[in-house]
C-alpha positions in Angstrom: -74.3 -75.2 -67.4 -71.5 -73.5 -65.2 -72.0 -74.1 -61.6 -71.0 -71.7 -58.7 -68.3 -74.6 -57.9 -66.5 -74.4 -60.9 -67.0 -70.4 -60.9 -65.3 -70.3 -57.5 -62.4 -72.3 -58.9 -62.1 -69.7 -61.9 -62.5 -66.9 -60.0 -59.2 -67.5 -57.8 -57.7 -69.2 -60.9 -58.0 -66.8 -63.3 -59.3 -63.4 -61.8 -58.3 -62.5 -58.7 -54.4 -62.8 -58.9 -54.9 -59.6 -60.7 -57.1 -57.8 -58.8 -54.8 -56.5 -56.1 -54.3 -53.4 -58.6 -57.8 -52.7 -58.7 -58.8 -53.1 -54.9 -55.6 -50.6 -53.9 -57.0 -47.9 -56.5 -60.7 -48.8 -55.0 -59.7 -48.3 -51.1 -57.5 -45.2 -52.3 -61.1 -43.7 -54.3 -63.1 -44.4 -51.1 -61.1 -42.8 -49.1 -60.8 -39.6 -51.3 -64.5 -39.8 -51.7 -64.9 -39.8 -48.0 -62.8 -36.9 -47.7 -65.0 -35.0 -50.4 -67.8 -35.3 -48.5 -66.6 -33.9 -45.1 -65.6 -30.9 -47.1 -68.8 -30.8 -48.9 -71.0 -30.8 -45.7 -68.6 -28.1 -43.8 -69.0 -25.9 -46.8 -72.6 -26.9 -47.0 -73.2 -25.4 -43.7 -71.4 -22.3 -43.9 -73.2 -21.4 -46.8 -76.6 -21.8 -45.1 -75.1 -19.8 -42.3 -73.7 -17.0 -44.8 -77.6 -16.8 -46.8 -79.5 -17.7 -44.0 -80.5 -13.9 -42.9 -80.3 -13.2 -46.3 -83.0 -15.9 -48.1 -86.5 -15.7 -46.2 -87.9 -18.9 -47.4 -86.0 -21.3 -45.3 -87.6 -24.3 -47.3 -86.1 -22.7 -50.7 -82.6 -22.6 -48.7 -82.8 -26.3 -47.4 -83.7 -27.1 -50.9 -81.1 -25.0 -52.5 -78.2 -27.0 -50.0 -79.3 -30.0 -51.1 -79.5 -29.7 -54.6 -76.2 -27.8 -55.1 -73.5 -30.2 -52.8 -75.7 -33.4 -54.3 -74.8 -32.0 -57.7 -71.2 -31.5 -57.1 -71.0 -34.8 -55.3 -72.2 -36.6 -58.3 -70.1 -35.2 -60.3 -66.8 -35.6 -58.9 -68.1 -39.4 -57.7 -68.4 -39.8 -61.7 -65.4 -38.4 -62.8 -63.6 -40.3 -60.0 -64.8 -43.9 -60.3 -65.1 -44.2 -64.3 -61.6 -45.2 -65.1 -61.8 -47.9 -61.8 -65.3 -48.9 -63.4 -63.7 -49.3 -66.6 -60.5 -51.3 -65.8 -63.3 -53.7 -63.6 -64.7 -54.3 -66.7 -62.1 -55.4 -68.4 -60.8 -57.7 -65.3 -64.2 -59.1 -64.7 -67.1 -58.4 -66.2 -65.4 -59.7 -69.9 -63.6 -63.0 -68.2 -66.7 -63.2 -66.6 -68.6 -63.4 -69.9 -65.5 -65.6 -71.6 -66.3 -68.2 -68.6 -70.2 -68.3 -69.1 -69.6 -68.9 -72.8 -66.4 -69.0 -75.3 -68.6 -68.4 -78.2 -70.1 -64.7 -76.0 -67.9 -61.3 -77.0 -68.3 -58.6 -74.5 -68.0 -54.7 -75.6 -68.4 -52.7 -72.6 -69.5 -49.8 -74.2 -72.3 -51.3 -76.6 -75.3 -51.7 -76.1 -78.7 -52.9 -77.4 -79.8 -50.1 -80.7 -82.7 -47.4 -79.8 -84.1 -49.3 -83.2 -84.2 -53.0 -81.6 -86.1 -51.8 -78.9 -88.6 -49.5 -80.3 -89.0 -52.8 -82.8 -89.9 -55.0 -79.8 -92.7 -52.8 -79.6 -92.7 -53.6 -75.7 -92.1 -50.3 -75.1 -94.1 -47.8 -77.3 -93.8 -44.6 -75.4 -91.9 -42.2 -77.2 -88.0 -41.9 -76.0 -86.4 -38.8 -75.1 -82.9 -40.1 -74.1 -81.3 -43.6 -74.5 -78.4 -44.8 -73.5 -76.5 -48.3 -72.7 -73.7 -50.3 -72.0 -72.2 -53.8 -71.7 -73.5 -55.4 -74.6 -73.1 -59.3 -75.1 -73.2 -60.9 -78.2 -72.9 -64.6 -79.6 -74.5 -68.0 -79.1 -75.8 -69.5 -76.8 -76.8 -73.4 -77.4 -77.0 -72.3 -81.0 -79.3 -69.8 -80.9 -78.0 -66.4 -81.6 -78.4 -63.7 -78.8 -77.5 -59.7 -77.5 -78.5 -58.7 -74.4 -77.0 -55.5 -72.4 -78.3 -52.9 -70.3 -80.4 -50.0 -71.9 -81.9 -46.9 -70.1 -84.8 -45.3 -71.7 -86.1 -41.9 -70.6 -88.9 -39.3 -71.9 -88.6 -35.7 -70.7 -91.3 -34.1 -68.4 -92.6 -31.0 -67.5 -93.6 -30.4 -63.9 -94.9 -28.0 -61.4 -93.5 -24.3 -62.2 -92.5 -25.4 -65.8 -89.6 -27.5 -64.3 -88.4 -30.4 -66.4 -87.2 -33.8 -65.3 -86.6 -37.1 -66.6 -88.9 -40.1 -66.3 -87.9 -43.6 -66.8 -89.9 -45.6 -69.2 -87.1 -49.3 -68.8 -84.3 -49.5 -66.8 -82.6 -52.9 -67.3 -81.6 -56.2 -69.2 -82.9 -56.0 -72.7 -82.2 -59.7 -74.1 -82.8 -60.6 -78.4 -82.2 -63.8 -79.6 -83.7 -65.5 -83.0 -87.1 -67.4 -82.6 -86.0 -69.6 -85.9 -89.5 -68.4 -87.0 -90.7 -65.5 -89.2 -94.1 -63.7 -87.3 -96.9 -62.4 -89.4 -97.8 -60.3 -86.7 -96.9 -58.6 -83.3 -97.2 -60.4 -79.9 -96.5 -59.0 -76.9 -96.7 -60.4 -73.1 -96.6 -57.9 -70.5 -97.1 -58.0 -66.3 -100.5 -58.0 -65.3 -101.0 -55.9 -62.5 -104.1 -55.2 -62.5 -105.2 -58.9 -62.2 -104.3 -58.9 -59.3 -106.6 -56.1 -58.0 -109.4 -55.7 -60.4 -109.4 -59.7 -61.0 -111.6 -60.6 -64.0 -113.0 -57.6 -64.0 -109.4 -56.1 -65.4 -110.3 -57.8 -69.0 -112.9 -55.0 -69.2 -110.1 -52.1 -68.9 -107.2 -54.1 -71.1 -109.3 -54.6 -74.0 -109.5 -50.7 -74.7 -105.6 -51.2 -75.3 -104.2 -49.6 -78.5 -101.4 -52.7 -78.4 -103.7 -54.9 -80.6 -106.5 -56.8 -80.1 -106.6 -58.7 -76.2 -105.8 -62.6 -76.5 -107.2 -64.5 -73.5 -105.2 -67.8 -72.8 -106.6 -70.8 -71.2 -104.2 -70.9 -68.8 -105.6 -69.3 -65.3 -102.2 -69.4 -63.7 -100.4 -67.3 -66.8 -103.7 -65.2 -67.0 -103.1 -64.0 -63.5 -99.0 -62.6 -64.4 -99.3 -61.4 -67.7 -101.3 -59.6 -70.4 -101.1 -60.8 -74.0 -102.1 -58.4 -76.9 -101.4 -59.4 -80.9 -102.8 -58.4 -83.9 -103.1 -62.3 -84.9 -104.8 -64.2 -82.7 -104.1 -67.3 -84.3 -100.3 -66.9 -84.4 -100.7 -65.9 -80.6 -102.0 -69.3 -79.4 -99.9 -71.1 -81.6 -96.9 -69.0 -80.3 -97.9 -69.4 -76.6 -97.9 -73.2 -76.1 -98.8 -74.4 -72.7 -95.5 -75.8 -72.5 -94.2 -72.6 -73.6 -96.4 -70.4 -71.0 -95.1 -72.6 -68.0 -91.6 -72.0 -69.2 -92.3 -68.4 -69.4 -94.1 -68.9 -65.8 -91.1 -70.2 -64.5 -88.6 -68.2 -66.0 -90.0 -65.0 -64.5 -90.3 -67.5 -60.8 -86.3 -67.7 -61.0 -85.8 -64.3 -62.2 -87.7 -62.4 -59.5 -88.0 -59.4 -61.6 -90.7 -58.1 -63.9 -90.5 -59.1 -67.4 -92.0 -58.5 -70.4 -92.0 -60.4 -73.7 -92.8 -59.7 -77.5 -92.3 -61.9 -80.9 -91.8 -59.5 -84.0 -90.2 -60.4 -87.0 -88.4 -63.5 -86.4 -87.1 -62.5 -83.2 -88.1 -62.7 -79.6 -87.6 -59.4 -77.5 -87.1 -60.3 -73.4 -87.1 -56.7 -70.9 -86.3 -57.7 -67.1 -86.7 -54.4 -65.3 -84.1 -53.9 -62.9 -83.7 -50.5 -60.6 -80.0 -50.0 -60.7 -77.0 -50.2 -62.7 -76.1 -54.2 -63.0 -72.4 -54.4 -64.0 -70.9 -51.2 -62.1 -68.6 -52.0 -59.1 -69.6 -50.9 -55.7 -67.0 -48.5 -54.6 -67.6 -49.0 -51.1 -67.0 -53.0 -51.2 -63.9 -55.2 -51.7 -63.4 -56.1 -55.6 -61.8 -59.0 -54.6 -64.8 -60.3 -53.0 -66.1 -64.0 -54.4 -69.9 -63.4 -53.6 -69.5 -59.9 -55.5 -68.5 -61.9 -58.8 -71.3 -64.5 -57.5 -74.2 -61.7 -58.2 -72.8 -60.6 -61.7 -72.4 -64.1 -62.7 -75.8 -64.6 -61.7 -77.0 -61.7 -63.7 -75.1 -62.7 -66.8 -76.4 -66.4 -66.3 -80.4 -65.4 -66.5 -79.6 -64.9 -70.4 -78.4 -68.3 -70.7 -81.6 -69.6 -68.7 -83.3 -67.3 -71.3 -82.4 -69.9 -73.9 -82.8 -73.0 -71.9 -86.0 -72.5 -69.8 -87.7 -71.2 -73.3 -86.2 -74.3 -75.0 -85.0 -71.8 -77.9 -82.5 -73.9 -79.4 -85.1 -76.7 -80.1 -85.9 -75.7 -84.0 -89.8 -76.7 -83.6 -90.8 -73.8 -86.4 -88.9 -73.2 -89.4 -88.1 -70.1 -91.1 -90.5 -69.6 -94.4 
């Protein structure tokens, strides 16, 4: 496993002679961006100067001088700090992903198909938009794995008739081959309702249309997740008590939700994160070692994926 010692030692070796390019055309960005938004809120207020005799409702004017300048803000930001956020990628993200693992090929602008994930059946709402990027692919201690970001949305309608967008996963969606063909679905998901409705929350999860509710004999995995199959036989034999204290401390280390699912011959791994993982942060030096730190870090919880599971021990065959 690569340690932060020998990441620190790559990272002024091999990535940060060239990254005095990238932090002159990030200073040079901020700045511009800066500039934008003194503009923005000098404009801002002269409009609400201009309407404000003119527009009654002084809530529908605040409102209006919020949405507008945020929209034209975001928009420019965007159009600004893609080719930066591309050229990042290429000088760190990728070498980033070379160092972790030679065997790992990074495409920036892949990502994880809308059918994998609707196959996981972790997430069976239905999808309105879905979109990605930063897909990883290879081995990883043998096993074969893809992971990369994916955003899944489903369109709403709210007061007035107004439509917005609702995220259904924002995050890491990690697939890697369980070396054994399921009969069935299994799927793990957080249980938060344990924690409030205790025991009593059995009641409410056994009206779930997931498949049928498998109780596990293990009180400390009963209290963080929820496990539904439609074969309760494979489900025990899947979830091993070894296996559920892995899974337990997988999701210790990770500090994120996750959910889990076995279909196929595959195991499907969602960690929930609320922001984008792999963008640079326009407002911080690129050539900052604890910056590459966090996205090695991020990149690295796949790898535990494998190891803390104990995925490359071949303890089912394929039939």
């Amino acid at each position: 496993m690569k340690t932060l010692s020998s990441l620190q030692d790559f990272f002024y070796e091999n990535i940060y002679p060239d990254l005095e390019f990238l932090e002159q055309k990030r200073v040079e960005i901020y700045a511009s961006l800066k500039r934008i938004v003194i503009v923005i809120f000098i404009l801002t207020c002269t409009f609400f100067y201009m309407l404000y005799d003119v527009i009654p409702n002084t809530s529908d004017l605040l409102i209006l001088c919020c949405i507008i300048p945020s929209g034209i803000f975001t928009f420019i930001y965007k159009m600004k700090v893609s080719g930066y956020a591309s050229l990042f990628k290429d000088q760190v993200i990728e070498r980033l992903v070379e160092f972790i693992g030679d065997t790992l090929t990074y495409k920036k602008l892949g990502f994880i198909s809308e059918y994998e994930y609707k196959t996981s059946a972790l997430f069976p709402q239905k999808v309105d938009r879905y979109s990605g990027d930063d897909l990883v692919v290879g081995k990883v201690d043998g096993v074969d794995v893809r992971f990369s970001e994916i955003h899944s949305e489903v369109k709403k309608k709210g007061n007035k008739g107004k439509t917005y967008w609702l995220t259904i996963f924002r995050g890491l969606f990690f697939v890697a081959d369980f070396n054994k063909h399921f009969k069935g679905k299994t799927v793990i998901l957080p249980d938060n309702s344990e924690k409030f409705l205790g025991s009593f929350s059995h009641f409410f999860q056994s009206f779930s249309s997931r498949g049928e509710l498998v109780k596990m004999d293990s009180p400390e995995f009963e209290k963080e997740f929820v496990v539904y199959s439609d074969d309760q036989i494979e489900a025990r034999y899947i979830l091993s008590h070894s296996l559920m204290d892995s899974i337990l401390k997988y999701k210790k280390l990770v500090g994120k939700n996750i959910s889990i699912s076995f279909v196929g011959s595959n195991i499907y791994i969602a960690i929930g994160f609320k922001q984008k993982l792999f963008e640079p942060k326009i407002y911080k030096k690129v050539t900052s070692f604890d910056e590459v730190r966090f996205y090695f870090e991020i990149l690295s919880l796949t790898s535990d994926i494998v190891k803390h599971l104990n995925l490359d021990i071949k303890i089912w065959s394929k039939r």
